[in-house]
N, C-alpha and C positions, 0 to 999 in steps of 0.2 A: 397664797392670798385667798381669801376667805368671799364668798359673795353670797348676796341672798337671789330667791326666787321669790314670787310672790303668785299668792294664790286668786282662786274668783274672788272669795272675798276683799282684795287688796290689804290683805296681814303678809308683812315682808317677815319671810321664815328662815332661819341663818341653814347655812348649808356647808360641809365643807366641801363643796367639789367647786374647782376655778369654774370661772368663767369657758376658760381654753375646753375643760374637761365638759362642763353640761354640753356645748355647742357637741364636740364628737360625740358624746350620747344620744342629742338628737339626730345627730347624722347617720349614725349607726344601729340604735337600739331601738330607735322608732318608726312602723312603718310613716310612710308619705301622708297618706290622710291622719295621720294624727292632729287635733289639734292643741292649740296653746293652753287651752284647761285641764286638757288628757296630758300633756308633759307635765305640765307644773304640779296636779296632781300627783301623777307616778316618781318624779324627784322627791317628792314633800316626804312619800312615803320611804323610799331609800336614804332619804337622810334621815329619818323619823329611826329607824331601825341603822342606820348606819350598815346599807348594806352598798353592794361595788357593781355594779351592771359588766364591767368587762374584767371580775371573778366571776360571772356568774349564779353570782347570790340570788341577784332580782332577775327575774324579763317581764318586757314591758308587752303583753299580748292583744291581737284583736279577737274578737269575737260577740257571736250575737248572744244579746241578751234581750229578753223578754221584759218591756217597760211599760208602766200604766200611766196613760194621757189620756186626761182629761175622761178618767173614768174607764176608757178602753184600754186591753192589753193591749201592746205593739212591739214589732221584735225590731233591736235598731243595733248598730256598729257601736260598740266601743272598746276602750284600749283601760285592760287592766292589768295594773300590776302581781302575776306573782313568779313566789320564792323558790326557790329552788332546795333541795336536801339540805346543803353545804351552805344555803342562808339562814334557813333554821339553827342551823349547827353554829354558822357564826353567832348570831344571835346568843341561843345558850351559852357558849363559851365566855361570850363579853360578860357577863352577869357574871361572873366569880361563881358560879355557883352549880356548874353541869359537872355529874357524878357521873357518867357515862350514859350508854345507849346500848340496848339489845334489841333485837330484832330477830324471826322466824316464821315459818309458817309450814302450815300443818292439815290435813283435811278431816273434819269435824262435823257434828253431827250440828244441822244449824236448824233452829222453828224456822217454819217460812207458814202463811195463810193461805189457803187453799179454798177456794171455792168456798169460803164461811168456815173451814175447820183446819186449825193448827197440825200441821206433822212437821216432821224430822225429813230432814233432805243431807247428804254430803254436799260438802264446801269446802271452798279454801279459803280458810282463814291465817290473814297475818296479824301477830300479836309482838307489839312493841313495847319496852318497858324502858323507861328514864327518869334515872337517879337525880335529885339535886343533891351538895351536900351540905343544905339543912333541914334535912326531912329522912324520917326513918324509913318511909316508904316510899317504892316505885311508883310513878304514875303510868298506869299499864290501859293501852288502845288496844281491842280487837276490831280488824273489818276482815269484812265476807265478799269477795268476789262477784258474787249475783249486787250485792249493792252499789259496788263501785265501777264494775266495767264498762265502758265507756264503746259505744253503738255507734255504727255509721246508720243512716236514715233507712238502711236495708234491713235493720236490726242484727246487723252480721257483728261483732267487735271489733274495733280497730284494731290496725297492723302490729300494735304495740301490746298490747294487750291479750293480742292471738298469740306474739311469737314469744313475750317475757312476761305472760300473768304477773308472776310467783314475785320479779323484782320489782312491778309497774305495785302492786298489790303491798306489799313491805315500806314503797315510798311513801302511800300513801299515810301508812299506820305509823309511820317514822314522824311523819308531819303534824300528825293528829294529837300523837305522844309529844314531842315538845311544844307545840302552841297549846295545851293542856297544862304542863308542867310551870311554861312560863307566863302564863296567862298573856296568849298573844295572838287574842282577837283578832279578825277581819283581817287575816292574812291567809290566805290560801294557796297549797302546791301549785305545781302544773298537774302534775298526776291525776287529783282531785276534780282540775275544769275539762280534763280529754286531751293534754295538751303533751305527748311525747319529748323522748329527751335523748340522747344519742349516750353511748357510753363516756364521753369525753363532753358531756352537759353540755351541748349543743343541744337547742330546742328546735322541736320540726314542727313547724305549722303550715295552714294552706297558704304558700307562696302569693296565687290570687288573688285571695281575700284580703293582704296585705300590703299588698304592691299597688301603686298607684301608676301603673305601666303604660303610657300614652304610644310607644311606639304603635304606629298604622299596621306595619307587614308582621304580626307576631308569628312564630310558627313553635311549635312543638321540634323540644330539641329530645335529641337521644343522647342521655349522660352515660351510657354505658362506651359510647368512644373514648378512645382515648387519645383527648386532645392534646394532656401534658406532656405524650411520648411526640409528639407530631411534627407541631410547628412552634419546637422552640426558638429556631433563628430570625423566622418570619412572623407576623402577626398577620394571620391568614382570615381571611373573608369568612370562613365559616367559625370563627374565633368569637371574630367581632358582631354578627348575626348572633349565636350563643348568645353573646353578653348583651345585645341590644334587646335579645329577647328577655332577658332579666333587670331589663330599666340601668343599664352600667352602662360606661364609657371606662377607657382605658387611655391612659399617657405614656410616652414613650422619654423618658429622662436620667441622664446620668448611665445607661446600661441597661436602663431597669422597667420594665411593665409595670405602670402603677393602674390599681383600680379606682374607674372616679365612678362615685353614687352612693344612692343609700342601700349599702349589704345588709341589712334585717332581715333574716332569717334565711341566709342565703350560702351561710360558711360552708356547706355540704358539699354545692354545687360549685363553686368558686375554687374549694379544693382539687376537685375532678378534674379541673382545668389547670390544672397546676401551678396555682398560685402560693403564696403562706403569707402568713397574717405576721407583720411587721408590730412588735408589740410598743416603738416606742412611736412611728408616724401614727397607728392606730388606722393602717390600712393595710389591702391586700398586693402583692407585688413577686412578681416573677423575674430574672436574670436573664436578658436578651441572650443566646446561644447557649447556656445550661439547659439541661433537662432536670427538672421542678422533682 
């Protein structure tokens, strides 16, 4: 069954995700402070592209953005949608018309400006080509690492960035090459905003920033235990501190640990504790006396 969402403007925009399915999107793919104009936009646009938030096509992200009020810059929270590799790739695929994709990268002699006068510097540059097929020619992206790598406020490069340049650097020119090829504006990677991605397209953002966590006593947990070896028969006090420290509650039904809350951006952590993501309740859940 088919339902619409409706936007700021009040234009009802057909969709096809049920009812059932938008509500676990919000439950799950959006942090807590999100509000009802940041949803309905970020759906408008997965149905717009026809993409799947639990394939992992879209994520719905927060972050600061730099806005002009009333004349003045000001830096404020919001939640924007992007794509991921394999949304792009969906995308081309639907279009009858993707001839493939290559990808590589290579260190190159790149201009850069210097103090008023052009020279040559080494780089790593990744160079992506994609085929439609009706077109004789590739449409071919180069970037250069000095322009894309993505800085913590120390100027040092993020974790992702330090440990997988060469793949973080290939996404991006992957991304760049098909919204080029298929004319598809005002979609941007994660890659592209700073936003990492785990091999298995898990997106890692600052938990914090995102989480709307009212618990009083928070404390700093150490995920390097291992709690999934621990207390599988019991559901032990420092379990439940863990999860209250990540805004979760957990139910005890049928045999089975269920996780209650909004898991947004939290798969990581939820795993360590030895949970698995139940694909058809669309929650996380562990087996009372198994080890996870």
């Amino acid at each position: 069954m088919n339902t619409k969402i409706t936007n700021t403007q009040n234009q009802a925009v057909s969709t096809s995700f049920t009812q059932e399915k938008i509500e676990l999107i919000k439950k799950h793919f959006f942090p807590n402070n999100a509000t009802n104009a940041e949803m309905e936009y970020c759906l408008n646009i997965a149905n717009k592209y026809n993409l799947d938030p639990f394939l992992k096509q879209i994520f719905f992200v927060p972050r600061r953005a730099q806005v002009e009020v009333n004349g003045k810059k000001e830096w404020v929270d919001k939640i924007d949608p992007l794509v991921g590799r394999d949304g792009f790739l969906a995308i081309a695929h639907k279009t009858g018309k993707f001839g493939g994709i290559r990808s590589y990268s290579e260190i190159k002699q790149f201009p850069r400006l210097n103090n008023g006068k052009w020279e040559y510097i080494q780089d790593l540059v990744a160079v992506c080509e994609v085929h439609r097929t009706d077109s004789d020619k590739a449409f071919v992206v180069e970037v250069a690492y000095n322009e894309y790598v993505q800085k913590k406020a120390s100027g040092e490069a993020t974790s992702f960035w330090t440990t997988k340049p060469d793949t973080m650097l290939k996404k991006v020119a992957e991304s760049q090459a098909l919204r080029k090829a298929f004319n598809l504006s005002g979609l941007y990677s994660a890659e592209e905003m700073g936003v990492g991605m785990t091999e298995s397209s898990d997106i890692i953002i600052d938990v914090e920033a995102c989480q709307n966590n009212t618990h009083e006593n928070k404390k700093k947990v150490d995920f390097s235990q291992n709690f999934s070896q621990s207390n599988a028969t019991t559901f032990s006090e420092d379990e439940r501190e863990v999860l209250l420290s990540l805004g979760l509650e957990v139910k005890n039904e049928d045999g089975y640990y269920w996780i209650v809350g909004n898991t947004y951006g939290l798969n990581e952590k939820i795993k360590q504790l030895g949970y698995r993501f139940h694909p058809e309740k669309k929650t996380w859940w562990k087996q009372i006396g198994n080890v996870a």
